[in-house]
C-alpha positions as CSV (number, residue, x, y, z in Angstrom):
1,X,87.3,122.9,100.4
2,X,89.7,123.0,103.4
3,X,93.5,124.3,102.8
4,X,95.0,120.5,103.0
5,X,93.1,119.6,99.7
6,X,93.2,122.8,98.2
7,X,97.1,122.6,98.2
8,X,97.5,119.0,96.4
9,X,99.8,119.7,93.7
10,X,101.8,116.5,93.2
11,X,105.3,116.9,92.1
12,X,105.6,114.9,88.7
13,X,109.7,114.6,88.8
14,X,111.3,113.4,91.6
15,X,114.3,111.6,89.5
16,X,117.1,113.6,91.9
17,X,116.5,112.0,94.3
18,X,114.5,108.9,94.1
19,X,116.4,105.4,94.8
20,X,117.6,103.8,92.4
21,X,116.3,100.6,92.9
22,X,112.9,99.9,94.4
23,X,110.8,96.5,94.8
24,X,106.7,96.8,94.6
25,X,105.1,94.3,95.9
26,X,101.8,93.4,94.6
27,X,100.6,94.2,90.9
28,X,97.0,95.5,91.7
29,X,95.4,98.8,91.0
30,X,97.7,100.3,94.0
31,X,101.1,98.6,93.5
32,X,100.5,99.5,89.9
33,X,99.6,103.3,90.2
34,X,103.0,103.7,92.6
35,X,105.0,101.8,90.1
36,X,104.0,104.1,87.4
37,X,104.8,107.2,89.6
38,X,108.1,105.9,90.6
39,X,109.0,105.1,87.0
40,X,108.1,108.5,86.0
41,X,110.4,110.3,88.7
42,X,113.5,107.6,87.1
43,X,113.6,105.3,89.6
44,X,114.5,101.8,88.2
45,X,110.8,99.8,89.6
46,X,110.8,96.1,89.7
47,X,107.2,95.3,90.7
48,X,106.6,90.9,91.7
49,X,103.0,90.1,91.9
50,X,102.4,86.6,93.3
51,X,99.8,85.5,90.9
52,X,98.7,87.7,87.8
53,X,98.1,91.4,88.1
54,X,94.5,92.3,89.8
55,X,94.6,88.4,91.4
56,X,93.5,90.3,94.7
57,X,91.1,92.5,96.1
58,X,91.5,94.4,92.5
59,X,90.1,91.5,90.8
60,X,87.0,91.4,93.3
61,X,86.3,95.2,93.6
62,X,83.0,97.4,93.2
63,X,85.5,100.1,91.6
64,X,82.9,102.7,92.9
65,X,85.0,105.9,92.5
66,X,83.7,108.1,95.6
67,X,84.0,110.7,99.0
68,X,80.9,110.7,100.3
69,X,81.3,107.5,102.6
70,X,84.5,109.0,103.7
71,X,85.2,110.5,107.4
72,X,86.9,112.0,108.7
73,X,87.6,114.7,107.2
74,X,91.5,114.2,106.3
75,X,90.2,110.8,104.3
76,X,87.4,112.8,102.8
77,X,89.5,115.5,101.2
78,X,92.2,112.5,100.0
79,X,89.7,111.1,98.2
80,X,88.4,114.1,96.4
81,X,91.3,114.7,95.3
82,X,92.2,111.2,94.0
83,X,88.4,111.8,92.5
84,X,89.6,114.8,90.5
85,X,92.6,113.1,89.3
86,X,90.3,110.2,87.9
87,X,88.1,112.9,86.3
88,X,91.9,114.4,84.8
89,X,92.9,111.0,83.5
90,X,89.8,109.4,82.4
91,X,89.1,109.7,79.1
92,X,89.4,106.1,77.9
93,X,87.0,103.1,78.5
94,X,88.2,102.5,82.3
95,X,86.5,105.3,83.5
96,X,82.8,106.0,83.7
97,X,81.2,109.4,85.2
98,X,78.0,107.6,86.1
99,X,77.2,109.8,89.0
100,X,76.0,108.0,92.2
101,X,71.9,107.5,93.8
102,X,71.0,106.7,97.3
103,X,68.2,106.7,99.5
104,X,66.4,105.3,102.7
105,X,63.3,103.3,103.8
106,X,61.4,106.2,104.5
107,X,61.3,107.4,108.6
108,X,64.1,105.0,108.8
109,X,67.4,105.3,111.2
110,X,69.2,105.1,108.2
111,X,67.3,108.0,106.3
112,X,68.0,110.5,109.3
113,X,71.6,109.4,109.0
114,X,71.9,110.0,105.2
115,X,70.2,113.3,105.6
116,X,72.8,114.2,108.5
117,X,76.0,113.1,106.2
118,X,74.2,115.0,103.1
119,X,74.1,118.2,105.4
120,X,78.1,117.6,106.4
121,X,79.1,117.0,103.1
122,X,77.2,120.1,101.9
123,X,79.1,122.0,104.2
124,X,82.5,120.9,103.2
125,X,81.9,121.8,99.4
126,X,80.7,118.3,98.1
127,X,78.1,118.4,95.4
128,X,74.9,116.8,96.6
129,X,71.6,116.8,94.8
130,X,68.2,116.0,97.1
131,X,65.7,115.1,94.2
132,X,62.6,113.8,94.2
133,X,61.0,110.2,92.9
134,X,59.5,111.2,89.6
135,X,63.2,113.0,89.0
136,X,64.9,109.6,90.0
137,X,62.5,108.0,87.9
138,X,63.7,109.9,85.2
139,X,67.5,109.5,85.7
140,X,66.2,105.6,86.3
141,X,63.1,104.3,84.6
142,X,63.9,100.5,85.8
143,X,63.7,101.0,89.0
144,X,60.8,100.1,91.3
145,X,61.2,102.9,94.2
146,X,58.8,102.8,97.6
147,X,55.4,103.8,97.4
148,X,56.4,106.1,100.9
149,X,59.6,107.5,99.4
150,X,59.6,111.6,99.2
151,X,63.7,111.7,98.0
152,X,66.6,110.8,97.3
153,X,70.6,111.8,97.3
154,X,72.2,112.2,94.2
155,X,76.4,112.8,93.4
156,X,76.6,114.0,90.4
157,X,81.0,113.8,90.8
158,X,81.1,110.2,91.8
159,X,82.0,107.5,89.1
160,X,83.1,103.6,88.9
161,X,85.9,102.2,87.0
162,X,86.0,99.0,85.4
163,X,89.0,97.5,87.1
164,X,90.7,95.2,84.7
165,X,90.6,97.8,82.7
166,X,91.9,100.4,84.8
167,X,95.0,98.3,85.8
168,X,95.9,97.5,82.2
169,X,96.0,101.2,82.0
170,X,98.5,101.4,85.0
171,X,100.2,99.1,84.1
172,X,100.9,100.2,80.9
173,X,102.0,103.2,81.4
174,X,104.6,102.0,84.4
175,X,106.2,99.3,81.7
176,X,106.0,102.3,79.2
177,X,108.2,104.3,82.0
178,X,110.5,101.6,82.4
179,X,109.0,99.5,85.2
180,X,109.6,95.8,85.0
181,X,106.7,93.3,85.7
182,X,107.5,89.7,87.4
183,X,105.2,86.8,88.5
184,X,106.9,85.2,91.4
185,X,105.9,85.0,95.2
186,X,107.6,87.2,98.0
187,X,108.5,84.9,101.0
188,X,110.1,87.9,103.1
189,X,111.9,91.0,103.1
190,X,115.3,90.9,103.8
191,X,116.9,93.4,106.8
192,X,120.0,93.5,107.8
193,X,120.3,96.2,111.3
194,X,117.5,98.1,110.9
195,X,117.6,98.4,107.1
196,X,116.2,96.6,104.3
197,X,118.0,95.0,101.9
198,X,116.4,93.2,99.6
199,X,113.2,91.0,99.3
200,X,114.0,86.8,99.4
201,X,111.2,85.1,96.9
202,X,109.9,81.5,96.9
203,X,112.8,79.3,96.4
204,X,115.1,81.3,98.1
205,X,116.3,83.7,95.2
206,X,117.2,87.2,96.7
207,X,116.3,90.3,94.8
208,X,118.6,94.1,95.8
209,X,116.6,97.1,96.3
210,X,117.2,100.4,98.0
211,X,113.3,100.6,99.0
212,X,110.8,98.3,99.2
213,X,106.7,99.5,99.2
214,X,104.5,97.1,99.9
215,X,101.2,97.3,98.1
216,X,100.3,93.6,98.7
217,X,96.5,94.5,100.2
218,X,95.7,92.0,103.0
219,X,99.3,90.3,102.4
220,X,100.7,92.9,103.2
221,X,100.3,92.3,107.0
222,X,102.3,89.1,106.8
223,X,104.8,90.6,104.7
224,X,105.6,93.6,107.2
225,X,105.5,91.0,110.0
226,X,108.6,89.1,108.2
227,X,110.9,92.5,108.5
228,X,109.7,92.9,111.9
229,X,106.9,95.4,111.1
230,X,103.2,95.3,112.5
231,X,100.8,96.3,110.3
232,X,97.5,96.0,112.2
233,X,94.6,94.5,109.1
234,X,91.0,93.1,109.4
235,X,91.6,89.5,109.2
236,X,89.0,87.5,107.1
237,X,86.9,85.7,109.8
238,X,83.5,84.6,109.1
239,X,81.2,87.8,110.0
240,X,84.5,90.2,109.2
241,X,83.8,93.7,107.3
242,X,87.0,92.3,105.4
243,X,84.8,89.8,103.7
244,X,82.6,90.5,101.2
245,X,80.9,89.1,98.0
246,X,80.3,90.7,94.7
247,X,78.2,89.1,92.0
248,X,77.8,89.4,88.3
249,X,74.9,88.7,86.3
250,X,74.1,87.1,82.7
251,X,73.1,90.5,80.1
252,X,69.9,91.7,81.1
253,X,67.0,93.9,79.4
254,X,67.4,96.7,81.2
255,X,69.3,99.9,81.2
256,X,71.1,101.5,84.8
257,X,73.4,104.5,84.7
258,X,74.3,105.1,87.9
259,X,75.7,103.1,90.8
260,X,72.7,102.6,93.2
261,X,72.9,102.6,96.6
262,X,69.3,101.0,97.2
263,X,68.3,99.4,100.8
264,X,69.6,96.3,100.7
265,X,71.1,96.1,97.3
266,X,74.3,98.0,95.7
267,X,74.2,97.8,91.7
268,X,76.0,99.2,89.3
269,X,76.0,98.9,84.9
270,X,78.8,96.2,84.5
271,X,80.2,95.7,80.4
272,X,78.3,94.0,77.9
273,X,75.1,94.5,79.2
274,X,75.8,92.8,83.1
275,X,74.7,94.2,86.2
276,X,77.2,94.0,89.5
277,X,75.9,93.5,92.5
278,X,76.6,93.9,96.3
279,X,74.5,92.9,99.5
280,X,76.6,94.3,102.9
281,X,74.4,93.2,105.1
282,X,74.5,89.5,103.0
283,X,78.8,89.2,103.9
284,X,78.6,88.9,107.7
285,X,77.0,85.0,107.0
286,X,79.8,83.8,104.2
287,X,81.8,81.3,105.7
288,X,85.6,82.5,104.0
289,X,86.2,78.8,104.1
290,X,83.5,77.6,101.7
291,X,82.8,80.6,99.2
292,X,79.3,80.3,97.7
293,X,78.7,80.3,94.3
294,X,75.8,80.9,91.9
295,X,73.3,77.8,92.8
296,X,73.9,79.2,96.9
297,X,70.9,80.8,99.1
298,X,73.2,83.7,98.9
299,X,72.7,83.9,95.3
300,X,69.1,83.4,94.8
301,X,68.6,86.3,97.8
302,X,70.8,88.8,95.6
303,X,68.4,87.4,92.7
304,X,65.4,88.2,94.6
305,X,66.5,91.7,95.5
306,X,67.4,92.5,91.8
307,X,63.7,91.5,90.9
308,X,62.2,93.6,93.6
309,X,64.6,96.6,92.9
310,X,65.0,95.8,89.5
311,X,61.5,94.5,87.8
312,X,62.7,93.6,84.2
313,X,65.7,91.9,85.1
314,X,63.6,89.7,87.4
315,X,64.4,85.9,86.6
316,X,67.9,86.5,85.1
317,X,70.7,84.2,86.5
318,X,74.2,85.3,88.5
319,X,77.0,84.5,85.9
320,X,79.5,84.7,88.7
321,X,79.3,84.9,92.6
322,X,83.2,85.9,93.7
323,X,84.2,86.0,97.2
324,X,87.2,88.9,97.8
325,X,89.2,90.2,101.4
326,X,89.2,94.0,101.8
327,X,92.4,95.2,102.5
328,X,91.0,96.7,105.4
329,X,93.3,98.7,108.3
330,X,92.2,98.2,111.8
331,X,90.6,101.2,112.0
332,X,89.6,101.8,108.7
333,X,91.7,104.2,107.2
334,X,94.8,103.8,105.0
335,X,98.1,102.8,106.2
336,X,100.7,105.0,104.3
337,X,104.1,105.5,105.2
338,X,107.5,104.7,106.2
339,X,107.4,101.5,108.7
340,X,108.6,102.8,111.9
341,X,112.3,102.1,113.0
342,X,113.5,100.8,109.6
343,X,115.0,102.0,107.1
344,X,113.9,101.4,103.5
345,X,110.2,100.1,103.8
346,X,107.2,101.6,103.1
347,X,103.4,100.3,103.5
348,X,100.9,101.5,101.2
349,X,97.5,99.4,102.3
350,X,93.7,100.7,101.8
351,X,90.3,100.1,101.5
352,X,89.6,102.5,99.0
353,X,92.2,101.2,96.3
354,X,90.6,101.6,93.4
355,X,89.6,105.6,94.1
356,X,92.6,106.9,95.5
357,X,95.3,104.6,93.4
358,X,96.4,107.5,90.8
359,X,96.8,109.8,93.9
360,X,98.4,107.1,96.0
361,X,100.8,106.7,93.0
362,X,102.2,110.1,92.7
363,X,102.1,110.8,96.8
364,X,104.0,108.0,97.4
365,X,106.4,108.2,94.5
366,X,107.5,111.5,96.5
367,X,108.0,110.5,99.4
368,X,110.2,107.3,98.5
369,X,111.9,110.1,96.5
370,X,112.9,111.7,99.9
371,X,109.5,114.5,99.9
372,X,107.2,114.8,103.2
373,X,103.1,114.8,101.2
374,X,101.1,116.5,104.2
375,X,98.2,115.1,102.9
376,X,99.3,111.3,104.5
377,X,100.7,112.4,108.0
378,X,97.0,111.5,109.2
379,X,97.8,108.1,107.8
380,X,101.4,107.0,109.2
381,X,102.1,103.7,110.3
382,X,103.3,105.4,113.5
383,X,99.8,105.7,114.5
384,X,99.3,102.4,115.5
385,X,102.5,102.6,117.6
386,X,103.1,102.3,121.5
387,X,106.8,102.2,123.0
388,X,108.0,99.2,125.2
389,X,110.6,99.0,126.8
390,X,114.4,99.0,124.9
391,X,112.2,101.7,122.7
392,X,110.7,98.7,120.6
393,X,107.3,99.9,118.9
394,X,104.5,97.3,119.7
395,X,101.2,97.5,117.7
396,X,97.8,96.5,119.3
397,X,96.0,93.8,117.7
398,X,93.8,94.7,114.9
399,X,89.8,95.2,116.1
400,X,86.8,95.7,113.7
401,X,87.1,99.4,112.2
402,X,85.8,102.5,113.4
């Protein structure tokens, strides 16, 4: 493991000098997990969810808890560590150690590059098992592998959380801590110079606060934007990586363990006896503007790929068919940090919510306590930033990620 990761010890009191009164806005499995790590260092949290808690990309998530899709290697070593805290804290029924399958159409582009990422990940310290069929078919009797497939990629360390769950949990502990909870919708934050004051909520009440950390997911673009503040996000176009669908079906007959990663389909055990279900290539044809549900052609191709993957659920019907937005940066990585040239807000905006939340939580509870994490410098608004003239910072507009 490099030296940044190795040296992730989290302070777990930071009540000298955090402010006294911060905002969080958004109530998913981020805005929760900072909210319980500002509580703890004794700042007084007010977190305002528009809807209900998990009403965005938390309520739509795969919850796959994972590294080895992550590059570079800063992101990678962020998200074993948040991996390691979820392995600390997860002894309760949010957390699952299912371990993690995946393989190739044999001879296949796509089986040179898995081999290629199994070989890098090896090499920075990530436990990666190459097994064969008959051993997969072991670990996972229902599946119906290729006739040509010679192996597959196993991570033992990866996991998936169920997310309601998990941001009950978060929750929880954060009102436990003192944090307040209110459902009401943020219009704008209020600035005054170059400092923020305050947010201003629908109807035109104002709510005080020393700091404000935005943890709104895709809102949080449009929130920024009101303070003067250009956070660059994935907008949710038809054919946007943003967009994406994730399915549920009725209980089936059949047992997985693992999440899969399977050519064409992901699938993972879902509670009482469900199985959830994810088609990438599927999301670049969803029209954002007319979500398909369970009757759609999108549903009876997910069907059809669950039979042929999956032989004894073959037949079974989608209970649900959700459509979610990513919060997705511009170029894929998280956006963490104070906004440049003003005081008193901070962005907090990923991808990978639901695996680096509890780590997310206690790094940014630091640094609104006045700390520096080196761990995010590689993720600073300030990244994004170009001067202009009169030493205004002007962002480029956001492109499909890296």
């Amino acid at each position: 493991m490099s030296q940044l990761l190795a040296s992730t010890r989290v302070p777990t009191d930071v009540s000298r000098t955090a402010p006294a009164r911060v905002a969080v806005v958004g109530a998913g499995v981020v805005g929760a997990a900072v909210a319980r790590g500002l509580a703890a260092g004794g700042s007084r949290v007010l977190v305002l969810e528009a809807a209900e808690p998990g009403a965005g990309t938390s309520g739509t998530s795969f919850a796959w808890i994972n590294a080895s899709a992550k590059e570079p290697r800063p992101y990678f070593d962020l998200n074993v560590a948040a991996m390691r805290l979820h392995r600390e804290e997860g002894a309760g029924n949010w957390y699952v150690p299912s371990g993690h399958v995946q393989w190739a159409e044999p001879d296949s582009p796509a089986a040179l590059v898995l081999r290629d990422r199994d070989a890098r990940l090896r090499s920075w310290g990530y436990r990666v098992e190459t097994i064969s069929p008959a051993q997969l078919g072991r670990l996972e009797p229902a599946l119906a592998l290729p006739p040509r497939m010679s192996e597959a990629s196993r991570y033992p360390e990866e996991a998936f959380v169920h997310p309601a769950r998990f941001l009950r949990r978060l929750l929880g502990q954060a009102r436990s801590r003192g944090a307040a909870l209110r459902i009401a919708r943020v219009e704008r934050v209020d600035v005054a110079g170059a400092r923020v004051t305050g947010l201003r909520l629908a109807g035109g009440e104002a709510v005080a606060a020393d700091a404000v950390v935005l943890c709104a997911g895709r809102w949080t673009a449009g929130l920024a934007a009101t303070a003067g503040a250009e956070v660059p996000l994935v907008g949710p176009a038809r054919g946007s990586p943003a967009v994406g669908m994730l399915a549920s079906t009725v209980p089936v007959p059949v047992r997985i363990r693992s999440v899969v990663s399977a050519p064409g389909l992901n699938l993972r055990p879902e509670r009482g006896g469900r199985l959830l279900l994810q088609a990438l290539d599927l999301d670049a044809d969803v029209e954002p503007a007319d979500p398909p549900g369970v009757a759609s052609v999108f549903a009876r191709e997910l069907r059809r790929r669950l039979a042929a993957l999956v032989p004894a659920a073959a037949g079974s019907e989608l209970e649900t068919l959700r459509l979610g937005v990513r919060a997705l940066p511009a170029d894929g990585l998280p956006i963490v940090g104070w906004a440049p040239g003003l005081a008193g807000l901070y962005v907090a905006v990923t991808h990978s919510g639901m695996t680096l939340a509890p780590l997310l939580g206690r790094l940014v509870a630091a640094e609104v306590a006045g700390g520096d994490r080196p761990e995010l410098v590689p993720f600073r608004p300030q990244r994004f930033s170009r001067p202009r003239s009169g030493g205004r910072q002007l962002l480029p507009r956001a492109g499909r990620p890296a």
